[in-house]
N, C-alpha and C positions, 0 to 999 in steps of 0.2 A: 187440440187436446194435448194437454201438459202429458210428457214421461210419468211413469210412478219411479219412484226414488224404494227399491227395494233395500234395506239395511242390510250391510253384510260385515264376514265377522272371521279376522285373520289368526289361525295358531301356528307359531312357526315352528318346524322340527328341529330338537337338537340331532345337533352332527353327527351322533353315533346310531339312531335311528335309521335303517334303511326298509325297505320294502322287501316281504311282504308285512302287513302290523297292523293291528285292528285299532279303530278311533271309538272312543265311549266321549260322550256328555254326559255328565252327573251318572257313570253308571249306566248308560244307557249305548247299547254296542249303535255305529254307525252305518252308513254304505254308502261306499263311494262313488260318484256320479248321484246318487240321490240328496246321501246327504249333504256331503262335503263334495271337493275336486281339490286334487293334489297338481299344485302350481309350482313347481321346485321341490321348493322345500317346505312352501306354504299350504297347509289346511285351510280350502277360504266354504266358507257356511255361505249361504245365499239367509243369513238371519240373526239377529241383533245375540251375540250371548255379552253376557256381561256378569265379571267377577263382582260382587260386594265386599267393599271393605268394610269393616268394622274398625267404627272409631270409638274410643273412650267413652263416651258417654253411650253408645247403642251395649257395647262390652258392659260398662254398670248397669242398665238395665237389664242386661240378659242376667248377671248375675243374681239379680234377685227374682227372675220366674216372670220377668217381663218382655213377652217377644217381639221381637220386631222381625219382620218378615221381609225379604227380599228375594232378587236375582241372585243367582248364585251359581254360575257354570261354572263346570272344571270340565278341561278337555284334557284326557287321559290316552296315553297311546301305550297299546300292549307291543313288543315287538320280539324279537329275537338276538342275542349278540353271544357270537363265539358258542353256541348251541346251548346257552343259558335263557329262558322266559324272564323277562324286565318288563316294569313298567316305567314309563315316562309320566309322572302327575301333573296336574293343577299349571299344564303351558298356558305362559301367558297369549291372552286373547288384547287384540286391538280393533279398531275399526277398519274396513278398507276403504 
């Protein structure tokens, strides 16, 4: 019996980010050990997220009321610095 090949999906922290910090997807709060696990300094998903870019011609049609639908994660980290609430946006996501 072949492995399953589970897709997994790395966001890395900037450096001013420490713990404790809450992780959203699209808006959606996380939990760690379920959803994510913190590896360093890496957010790894045990599940494929993936940014869409928009190219020039998907951007002309959206402009005229024509949609195109995709992927579209943004991993968001809420945190703390120097007793001010930050957010971290739209970290880049890779494969692992």
């Amino acid at each position: 019996m072949m492995p399953v090949h589970v897709p997994r999906s790395i966001a890395h922290l900037p450096p001013q980010v420490h713990p404790p910090f809450d992780v959203y997807i699209s808006g959606v709060l996380q939990k760690e050990g379920t959803d994510y696990v913190l590896e360093g300094r890496d957010l790894v998903f045990e599940r494929e997220l993936r940014k869409d870019k928009v190219s020039g011609w998907r951007w002309l049609l959206g402009a005229f009321g024509v949609g195109t639908y995709r992927q579209n994660d943004s991993v968001d980290v809420r945190y703390t610095l120097d007793g001010r609430p930050l957010v971290a946006e739209g970290l880049e996501i890779e494969p692992a």
